[in-house]
C-alpha positions as CSV (number, residue, x, y, z in Angstrom):
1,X,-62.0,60.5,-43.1
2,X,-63.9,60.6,-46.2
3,X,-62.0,57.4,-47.6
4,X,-62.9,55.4,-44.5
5,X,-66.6,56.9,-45.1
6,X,-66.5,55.4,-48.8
7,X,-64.7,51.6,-47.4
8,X,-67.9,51.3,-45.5
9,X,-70.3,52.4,-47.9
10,X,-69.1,51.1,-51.1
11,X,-72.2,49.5,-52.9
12,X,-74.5,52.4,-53.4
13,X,-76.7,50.9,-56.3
14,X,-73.9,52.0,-58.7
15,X,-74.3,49.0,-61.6
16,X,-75.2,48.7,-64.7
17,X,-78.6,48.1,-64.3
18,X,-78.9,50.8,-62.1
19,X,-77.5,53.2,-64.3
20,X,-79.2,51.7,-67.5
21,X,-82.7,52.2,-65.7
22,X,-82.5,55.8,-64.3
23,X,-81.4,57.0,-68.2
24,X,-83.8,55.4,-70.2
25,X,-87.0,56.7,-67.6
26,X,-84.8,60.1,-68.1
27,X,-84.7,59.5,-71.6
28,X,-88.8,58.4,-72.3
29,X,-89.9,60.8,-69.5
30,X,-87.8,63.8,-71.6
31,X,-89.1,62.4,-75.1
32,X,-92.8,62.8,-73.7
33,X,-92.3,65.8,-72.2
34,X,-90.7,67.3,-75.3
35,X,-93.9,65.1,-77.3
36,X,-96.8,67.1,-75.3
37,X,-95.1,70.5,-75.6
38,X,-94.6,69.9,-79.1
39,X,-98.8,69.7,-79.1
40,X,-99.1,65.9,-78.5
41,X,-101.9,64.6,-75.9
42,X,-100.9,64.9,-72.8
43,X,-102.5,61.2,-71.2
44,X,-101.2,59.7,-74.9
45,X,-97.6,60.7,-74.1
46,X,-98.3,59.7,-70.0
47,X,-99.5,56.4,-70.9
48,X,-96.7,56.0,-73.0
49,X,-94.1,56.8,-70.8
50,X,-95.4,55.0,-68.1
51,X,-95.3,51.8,-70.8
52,X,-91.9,52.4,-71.1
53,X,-91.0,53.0,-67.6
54,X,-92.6,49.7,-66.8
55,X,-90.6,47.7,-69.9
56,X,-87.1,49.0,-68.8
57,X,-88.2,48.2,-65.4
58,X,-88.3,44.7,-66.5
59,X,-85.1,45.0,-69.1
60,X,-83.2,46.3,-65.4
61,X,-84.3,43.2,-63.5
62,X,-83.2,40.5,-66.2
63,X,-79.7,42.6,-66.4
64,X,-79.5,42.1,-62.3
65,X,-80.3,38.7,-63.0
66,X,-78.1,38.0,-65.4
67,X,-75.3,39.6,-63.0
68,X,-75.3,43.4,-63.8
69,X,-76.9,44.4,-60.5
70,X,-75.5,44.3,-56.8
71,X,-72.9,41.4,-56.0
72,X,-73.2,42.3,-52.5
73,X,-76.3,43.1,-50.2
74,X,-76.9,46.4,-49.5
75,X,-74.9,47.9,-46.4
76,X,-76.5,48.1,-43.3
77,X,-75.9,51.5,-41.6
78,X,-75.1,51.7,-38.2
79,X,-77.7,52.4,-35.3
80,X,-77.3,55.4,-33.9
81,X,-75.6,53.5,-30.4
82,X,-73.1,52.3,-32.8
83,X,-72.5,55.8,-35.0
84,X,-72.0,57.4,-31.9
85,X,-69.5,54.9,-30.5
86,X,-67.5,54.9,-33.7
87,X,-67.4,59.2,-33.5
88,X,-66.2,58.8,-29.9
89,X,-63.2,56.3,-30.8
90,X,-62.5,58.7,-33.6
91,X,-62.4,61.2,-31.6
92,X,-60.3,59.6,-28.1
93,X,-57.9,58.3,-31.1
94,X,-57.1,61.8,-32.6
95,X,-56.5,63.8,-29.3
């Protein structure tokens, strides 16, 4: 069950891009974090992160660009008509 789950829904964002944008926000969110406890100023360290958000933001689109993003478009999931139909075939083909 959980393998035909993951056939259907295999693209969940999971590239490189992806990945290389959520660490470095992690990583300049953390560093200003760690910057204002430290004693820094608190809209310095903001205004900085939110530069650096913005500039890997930008690094993470020319990486999809170049090919490191999504090769597929993103899966459609099913109305709710269609979930229930599938749960009730599953279900006649079990018994």
């Amino acid at each position: 069950m959980a393998d035909a789950h993951h056939e259907e829904h295999d693209d969940h964002g999971n590239t490189i891009s992806a990945w290389f944008l959520t660490i470095t926000w992690i990583v300049a969110w953390a560093v200003a974090a760690v910057a204002v406890i430290a004693g820094g100023a608190l809209v310095t360290w903001t205004i900085v992160a939110l530069v650096a958000s913005v500039l890997f933001s930008v690094v993470a689109g020319v990486m999809k660009k170049a090919g490191m993003g999504r090769k597929a478009p993103r899966p459609v999931p099913p109305t709710r008509e269609e979930w229930e139909a599938s749960r009730k075939a599953q279900a006649t083909e079990s018994k």
